[in-house]
Structure formats: structure tokens, C-alpha cells
N, C-alpha and C positions, 0 to 999 in steps of 0.2 A: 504494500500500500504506500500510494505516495503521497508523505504529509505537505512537502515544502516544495518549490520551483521555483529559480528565477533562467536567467540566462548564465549565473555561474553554477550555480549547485543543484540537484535532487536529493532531498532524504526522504527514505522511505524507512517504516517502522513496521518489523511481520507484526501480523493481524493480533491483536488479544491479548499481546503479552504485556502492555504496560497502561496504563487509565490515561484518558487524557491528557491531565496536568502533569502526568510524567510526558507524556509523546513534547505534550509545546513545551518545557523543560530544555529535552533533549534537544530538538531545532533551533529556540534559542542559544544553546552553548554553542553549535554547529555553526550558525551565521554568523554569531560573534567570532568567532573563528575564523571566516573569511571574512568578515569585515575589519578584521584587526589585519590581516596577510595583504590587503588591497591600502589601508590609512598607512602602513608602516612604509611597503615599497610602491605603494603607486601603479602596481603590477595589475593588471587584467589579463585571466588566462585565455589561450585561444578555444578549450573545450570545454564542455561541461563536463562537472566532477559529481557522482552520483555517490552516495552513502548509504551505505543498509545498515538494519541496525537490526542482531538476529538477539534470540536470548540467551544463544551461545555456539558458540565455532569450532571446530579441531582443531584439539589442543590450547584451547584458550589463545590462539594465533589471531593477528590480523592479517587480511588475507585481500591482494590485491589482483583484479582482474581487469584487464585493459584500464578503463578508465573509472575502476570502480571500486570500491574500499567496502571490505564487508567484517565486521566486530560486533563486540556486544556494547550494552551501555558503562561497563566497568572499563571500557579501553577509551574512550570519548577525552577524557582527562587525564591520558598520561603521555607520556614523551615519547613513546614509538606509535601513537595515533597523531599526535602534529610530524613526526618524522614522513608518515606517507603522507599525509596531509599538503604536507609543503612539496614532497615529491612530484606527486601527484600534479599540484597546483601552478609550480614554475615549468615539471617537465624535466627534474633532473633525473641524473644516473648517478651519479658521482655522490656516494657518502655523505664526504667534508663536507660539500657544497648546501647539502640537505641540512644536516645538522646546524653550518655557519649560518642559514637563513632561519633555520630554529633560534639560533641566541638572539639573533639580528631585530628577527619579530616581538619574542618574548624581551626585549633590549635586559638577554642575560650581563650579570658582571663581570667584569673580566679585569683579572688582575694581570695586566703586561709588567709588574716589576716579578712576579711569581714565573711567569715563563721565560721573562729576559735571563734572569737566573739559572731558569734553567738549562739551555740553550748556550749560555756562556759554559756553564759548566759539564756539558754532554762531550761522549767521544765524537760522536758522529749528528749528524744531522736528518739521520732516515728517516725519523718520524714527518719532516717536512716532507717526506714523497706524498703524503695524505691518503697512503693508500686505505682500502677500505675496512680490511684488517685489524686496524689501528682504533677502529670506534668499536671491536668488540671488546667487553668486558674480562670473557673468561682467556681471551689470546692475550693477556697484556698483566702486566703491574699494574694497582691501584694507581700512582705514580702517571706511569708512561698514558695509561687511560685517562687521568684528568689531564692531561697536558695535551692529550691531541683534541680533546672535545673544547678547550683554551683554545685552541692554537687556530679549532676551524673561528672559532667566535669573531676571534680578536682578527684575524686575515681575512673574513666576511665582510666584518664591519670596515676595514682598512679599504678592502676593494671598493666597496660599495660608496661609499663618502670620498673617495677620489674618484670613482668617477661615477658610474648611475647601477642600477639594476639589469639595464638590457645589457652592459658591458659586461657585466657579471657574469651573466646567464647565458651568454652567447659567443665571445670573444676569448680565445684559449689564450686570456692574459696569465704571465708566470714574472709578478709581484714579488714574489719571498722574500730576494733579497733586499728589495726598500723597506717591506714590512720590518724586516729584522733590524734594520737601521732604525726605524722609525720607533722601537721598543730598549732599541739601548745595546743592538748587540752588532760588534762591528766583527764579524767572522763572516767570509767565504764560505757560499756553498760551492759546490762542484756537481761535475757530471753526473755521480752516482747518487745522486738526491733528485734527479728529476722527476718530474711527476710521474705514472707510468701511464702507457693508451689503452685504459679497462674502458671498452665498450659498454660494460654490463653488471651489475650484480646481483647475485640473486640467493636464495637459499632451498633447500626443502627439507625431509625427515630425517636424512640421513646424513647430508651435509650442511655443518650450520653456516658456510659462506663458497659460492660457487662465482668465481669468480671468470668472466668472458672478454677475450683478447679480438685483436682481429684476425689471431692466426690458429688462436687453442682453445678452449676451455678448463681451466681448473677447477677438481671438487675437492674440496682440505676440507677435513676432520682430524682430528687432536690425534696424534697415534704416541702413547707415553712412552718417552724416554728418547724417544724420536722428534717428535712435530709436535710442539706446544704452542706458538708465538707467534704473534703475528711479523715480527722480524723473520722469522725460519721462510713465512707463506713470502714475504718481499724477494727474497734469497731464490727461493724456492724458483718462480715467477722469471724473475733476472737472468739465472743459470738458462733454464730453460730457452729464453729467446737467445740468449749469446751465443749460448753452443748449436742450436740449431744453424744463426748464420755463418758461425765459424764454421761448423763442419762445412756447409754450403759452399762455402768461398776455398776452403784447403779442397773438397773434391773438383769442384769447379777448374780450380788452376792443378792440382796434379795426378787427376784421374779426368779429363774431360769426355773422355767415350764414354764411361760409365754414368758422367753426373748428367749426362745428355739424355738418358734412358731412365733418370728418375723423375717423382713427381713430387715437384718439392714445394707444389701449392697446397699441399693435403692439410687440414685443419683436425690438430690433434685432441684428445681428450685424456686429460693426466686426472687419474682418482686415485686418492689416499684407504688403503684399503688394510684393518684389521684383521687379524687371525690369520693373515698369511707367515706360511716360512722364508721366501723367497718373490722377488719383483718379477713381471712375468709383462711380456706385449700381446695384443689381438692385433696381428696385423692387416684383418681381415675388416675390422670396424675401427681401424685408429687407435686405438684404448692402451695407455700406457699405466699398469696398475705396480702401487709402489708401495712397499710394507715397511721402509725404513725413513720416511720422512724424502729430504733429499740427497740421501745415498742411496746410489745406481742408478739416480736421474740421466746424467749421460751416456750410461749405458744402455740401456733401455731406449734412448733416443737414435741411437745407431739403429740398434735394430728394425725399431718402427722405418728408420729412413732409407736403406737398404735392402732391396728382396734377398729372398736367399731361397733356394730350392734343391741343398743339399740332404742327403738324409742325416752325416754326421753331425753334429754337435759342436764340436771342437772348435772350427774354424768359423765359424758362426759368433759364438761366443769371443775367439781370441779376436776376430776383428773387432768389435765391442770394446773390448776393451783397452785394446790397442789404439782406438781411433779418440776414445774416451780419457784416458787414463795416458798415455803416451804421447800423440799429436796434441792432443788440447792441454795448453799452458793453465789454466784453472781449475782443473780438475778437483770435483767438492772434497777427496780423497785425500787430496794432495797434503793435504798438512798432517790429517792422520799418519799418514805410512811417516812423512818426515819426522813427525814427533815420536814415533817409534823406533826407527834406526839409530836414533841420536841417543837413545836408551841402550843400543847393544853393547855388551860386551867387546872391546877391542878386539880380542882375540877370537868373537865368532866369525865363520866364516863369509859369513853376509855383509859383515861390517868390515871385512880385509878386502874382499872382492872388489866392493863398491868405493873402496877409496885408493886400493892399487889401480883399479882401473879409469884414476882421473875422477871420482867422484868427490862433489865438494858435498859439505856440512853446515856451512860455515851462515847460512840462511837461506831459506826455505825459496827467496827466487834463483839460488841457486842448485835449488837439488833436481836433480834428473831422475825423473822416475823411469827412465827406460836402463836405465845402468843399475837400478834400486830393483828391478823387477828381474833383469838375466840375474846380478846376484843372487835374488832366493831361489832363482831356477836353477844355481850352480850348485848351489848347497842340499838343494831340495833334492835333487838329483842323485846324488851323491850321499847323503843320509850324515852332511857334515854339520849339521845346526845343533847348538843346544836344543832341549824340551822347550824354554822361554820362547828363544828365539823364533821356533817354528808358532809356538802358539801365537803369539802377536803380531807374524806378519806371515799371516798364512792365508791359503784359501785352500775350498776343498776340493778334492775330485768331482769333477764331471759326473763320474759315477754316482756319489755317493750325493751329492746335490740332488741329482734326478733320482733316488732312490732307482738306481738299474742293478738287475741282479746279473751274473754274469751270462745265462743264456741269449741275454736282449744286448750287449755289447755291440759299439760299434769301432768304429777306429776314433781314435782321441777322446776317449771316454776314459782314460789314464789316464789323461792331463790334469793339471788344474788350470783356473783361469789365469793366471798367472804365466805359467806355465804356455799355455795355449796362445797370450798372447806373445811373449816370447819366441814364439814358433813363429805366428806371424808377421813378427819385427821382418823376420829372417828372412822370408820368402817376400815382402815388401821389397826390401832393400836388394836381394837378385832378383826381382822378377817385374816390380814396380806395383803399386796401389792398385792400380786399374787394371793389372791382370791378376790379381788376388781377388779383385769385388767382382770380374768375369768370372773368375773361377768357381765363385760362391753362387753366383749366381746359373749355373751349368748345371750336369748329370753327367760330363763328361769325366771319365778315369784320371787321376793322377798318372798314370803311365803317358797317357796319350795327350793328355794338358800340358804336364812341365817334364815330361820325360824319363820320370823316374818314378818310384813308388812310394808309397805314404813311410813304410819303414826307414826306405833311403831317405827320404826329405828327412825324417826326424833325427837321422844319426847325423845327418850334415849339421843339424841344426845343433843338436848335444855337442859336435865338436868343433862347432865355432862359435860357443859361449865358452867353451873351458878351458879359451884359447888365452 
């Protein structure tokens, strides 16, 4: 039933659930509501905004469809019924933007010597990305939470009184760093603070923030000990666009036949997914599912970006991680494996290899993980490693990952990833990228591709790491 109409609003009230004097109550608060959104910014929306107002929703959620907000009368008065309110009303996407017109409206207080503070006193400046992460409660510190729902208020109101509402709302102005001037804090942002290009945001039962790119989808839910923060989701996000067009650009220039034969328009779908033991791709519907947060993000991203139509395992896997872990200079890995080797024992074998053979220590932009990686395959090999040593920078069998027993063996299914990438450095470097990614991509024999057989390739390959 519909109580109210103009040219900006409809509310309607289901039939019988409230008397009268509650329905005109309820329209009242409603219009005040938009009549406070139009006196504050001057704003008239292009649609009309309809309201339902039921006597209760799944899960006590408000619930928005197209152009239409559907609650109960216990949501009418609180802060995530004006967050879609104002959504809704200007047409936003963007979080910050929502909330910054929430303060801007309700003219919240905002203390600029509380964030100058804080901001002077920060390592970094991420929280300025505005990402949308950032305004949820249980991803963040109490702390970092009041500072970015500040941070949208006080940078709303700064846009908005320099210049109008439609500039706001319409012009991808990027202000921060006069705002931050204009608060008291005279620091530099840089590159890695820019805002990011979220198309979209959205949620549903499963994930509490789904977040949509122009080239991916992410669905993040909290996996403990792994992905808690909304720092981890910004990371997360980042890693994933760089290495996509690194990898693009390294196949690009040193496999061009190969990168000619992919499809590198495909719009991916990365889900955070519990109760797995291992990260796994559907190359068939995009879908990169990931049980560690973001460890094995890039490798997982090989796989989706490469076909492969081999029956083994191995070489599948070692490109993976060779293309992830070895070609790519930021690999999310990278500091782990460093912070571990710097731990060995001098006299293990992992730790002799890797520094007679030219490997520095000395800091982390200078550790080479492809000299870090033949070391454990030298030692590995060879059964030369402490118990420590092996446990902290290990990885397991192919086999024993895929749970294969030995009737289902194939060939490289003895490897490890490690291991396996190692192998593939090998055949990289005699044979080049782009006929190892043809090779993957084939059913033709190892005999009759590189001329020798999988056992020869692998002794070649043992005995020019123990060289």
C-alpha cells in the first residue's frame, strides 16, 4: 500500500501491521529525511526513491533492489538506513562517498586535530585509499575504524565547501593531499595510496563484502589466521591487478607466440573459501578459490591465465610457480622464504649452496629466490638438510598434496613444487618460455617435443643444479 508520493519519494506500508498514527509517524520521519538531504546539499535526485516498510526482512537486513529500499520500522532511525538512503539518493557506489554525505547531512563533528594526529603519526597512508573495506567494523581496529568514518566526514565536507555537490558526485577529483594540508599534516602521499577503480560493492550471506573491479570480482570473508583486515583485502586487490599485468607484459615480450593464443580479456572471480586444505582454479568458469588469504594468489593466477592440456601434474604446477615465485619480483612469498633462510644454520646445506653460489642476504631486494629455490632442491635431493631446515622451507610432494596413491602415479608426481619449479627454470633457460607454455599446452611426447625423455630431462636437470 502506498501511503506517500511526490516526485522524489514513494512509501508504502504492508497492509495491517501498524494503526494509522504509526503509518503518518513513519512518512513523517521519511520526508524529513529527504527534506533534510535536498536543504543541506541542494541536490534533487534524477529518480524516484521508493521505501517499503515490511514488519520484518531476512535476517533483520536492509535490502536494496534497483531503486528501492525494503526494512522494517526498527531500521528507519539508524545509520545503515541513511547509508542507503543517501546511496540511493545521490547514486553513489563508493562507500567513503556515502558515509562522507552521511556526516555532511547529519553536519556530524569532526575533530581534524584527532586525525591530523593521526596521520602525522601513521606508517603509511592506506587508509587514504578509502577503500571500502575500511568502513567495516569487524575488518579493522576500533582505532583505524573511527579514523576512516573521520577521515570520509572531514574530506566530504573539504570537497564539498571548495567546491559544490555536483563536483562531488560527478568529477573523479583526488583532493587528499590539500585536504591533509588543510588539517595540519604536511607529508607526501604517493602512488601506492591511490584510490582504487571499484566499480561496485556489494555483499550477500556468505560474503560480508564483494567487492567488483573492471576486470575481476572479489568475494573476502574473514579466513582466521589468514585474512582478517581490511589492509590484507587492499593487498589482496593490488597483488592481484599487478601480477596479472606483469605477467601480461613478461609473456607479451618473451613468449609472444604463446601470449598471442591467450585470452587475456577474461574477467576473473577470486573467492575466499573455508575448510579447504589447498587453493584450487575452475578454469572452466574463471573461479580462483583460495584457503590461505593471499598466499598462492599468484599462483593460482598463472594457472587460470594459461591453458594447459597435459595429463601430468608437475609441469603445470612448476610453471606456476616459477612464473609466480621466480619471474615476478613481489612475490607475496617473498619475505616469508627470506625471513626463513636468514634463520638457517650456516653450516646447513641450503644456506652454503645459496650463498657459495652468489646468493646475497644482506636484504630482502636482494634475495633471489631462484638460487633460494635450486638450493632446497640441492639439499632436498640429496637428503642433506637438517629436520628444521626441511620443515621451514619445504613443500610437499605432488603426490602427497593430491592425496595419489601409487597405482594413479604419473610422471612428476615425485617432485615437489619447488622442486618442479626448478625443473622448469631448466628447460626455460635451454629451450625458452614459449616452448615450455607450447609444451604445456600439447599431448605431444617428451621424446618427440624436446628430444629426449622425461627421465633424461630430469637427470640433466639434477646435474646442473649440483653443479
Amino acid at each position: 500500500m502506498m501511503l506517500a508520493e511526490n516526485e522524489y519519494i514513494g512509501i508504502g506500508i504492508k497492509n495491517n501491521i501498524y494503526s494509522k498514527k504509526v503509518q503518518k509517524e513513519i512518512t513523517e520521519i521519511l520526508v524529513d529525511k529527504f527534506e533534510l538531504m535536498k536543504k543541506q546539499t541542494l541536490y534533487r535526485p534524477d529518480k524516484k526513491i521508493y521505501i517499503y516498510i515490511l514488519d520484518k526482512t531476512v535476517q533483520n537486513q536492509i535490502f536494496l533492489v534497483d531503486s528501492s529500499i525494503y526494512c522494517s520500522i526498527d531500521h528507519i532511525n539508524s545509520e545503515d538506513f541513511l547509508y542507503y538512503l543517501v546511496s540511493l539518493y545521490f547514486d553513489i557506489k563508493e562507500p567513503w562517498k556515502a558515509i562522507g554525505l552521511c556526516g555532511y547531512i547529519n553536519e556530524s563533528l569532526i575533530d581534524n586535530s584527532k586525525l591530523a594526529d593521526y596521520y602525522l603519526n601513521a606508517d603509511n597512508f592506506d587508509l587514504l585509499g578509502l577503500f571500502g573495506g575500511r568502513f567495516l567494523h569487524e575488518w579493522n581496529t576500533k582505532e583505524e575504524f573511527e579514523i576512516a568514518f573521520m577521515t570520509a566526514y572531514s574530506y566530504t565536507k573539504y570537497l564539498i565547501n571548495d567546491n559544490d555537490i555536483l563536483d562531488f558526485l560527478y568529477d573523479d577529483m583526488d583532493n587528499r593531499q590539500e585536504w591533509l594540508t588543510s588539517i595540519g599534516v604536511n607529508k607526501e602521499l604517493d602512488e601506492s595510496n591511490e584510490i582504487m577503480d571499484i566499480t561496485c560493492y556489494a555483499k550477500d550471506n556468505e560474503y560480508p563484502l564483494i567487492v567488483h573491479t573492471n576486470d575481476s570480482s572479489y568475494y573476502f570473508k574473514p579466513i582466521e589466521n589468514y585474512f582478517t583486515t581490511a589492509e590484507q583485502m587492499e593487498e589482496f586487490i593490488r597483488l592481484a591487478k599487478d601480477f596479472r599485468e606483469y605477467l601480461q607484459n613478461y609473456l607479451r615480450k618473451n613468449a609472444a607466440i604463446s601470449f598471442s593464443k591467450l585470452n587475456v580479456d577474461v574477467s576473473y572471480r577470486y573467492y575466499m573459501r573455508t575448510g579447504l586444505s589447498l587453493c584450487y582454479v575452475d578454469r572452466k568458469s574463471n573461479e580462483i578459490n583460495l584457503a590461505f588469504g593471499i598466499y598462492g594468489l599468484t599462483h593460482e593466477i598463472v594457472h587460470e591465465m594459461i591453458p594447459y592440456k597435459r595429463d601430468e601434474r608437475w609441469i603445470d604446477e612448476g610453471l606456476a610457480e616459477y612464473l609466480s615465485c621466480v619471474v615476478y619480483p613481489n612475490n607475496e612469498k617473498r619475505k616469508w622464504y627470506y625471513d626463513t633462510i636468514c634463520q638457517f644454520d650456516k653450516n646447513d646445506d641450503i644456506y652454503k649452496f645459496y650463498i657459495e653460489h652468489g646468493g646475497s642476504l644482506n636484504s630482502i631486494s636482494d634475495f633471489n629466490m631462484e638460487l633460494a629455490i635450486d638450493a632446497y632442491c640441492y639439499a632436498k635431493l640429496r637428503n642433506q638438510s637438517s629436520s628444521w631446515e626441511q620443515e621451514h622451507f619445504n613443500s610437499p610432494l605432488i603426490s602427497d598434496l593430491y592425496h595419489i596413491d601409487n597405482k594413479n602415479k604419473s610422471r612428476g608426481d615425485e617432485l615437489t613444487y619447488f622442486q618442479a619449479s626448478s625443473f622448469v627454470n631448466y628447460l626455460v633457460k635451454k629451450y625458452t618460455i614459449d616452448t615450455v607454455i607450447d609444451f604445456c599446452n600439447s599431448t605431444i611426447s617428451y621424446e618427440d617435443y624436446f628430444g629426449y625423455s622425461y627421465i633424461q630431462l630430469k637427470q640433466d636437470w639434477i646435474a646442473e643444479i649440483g653443479k
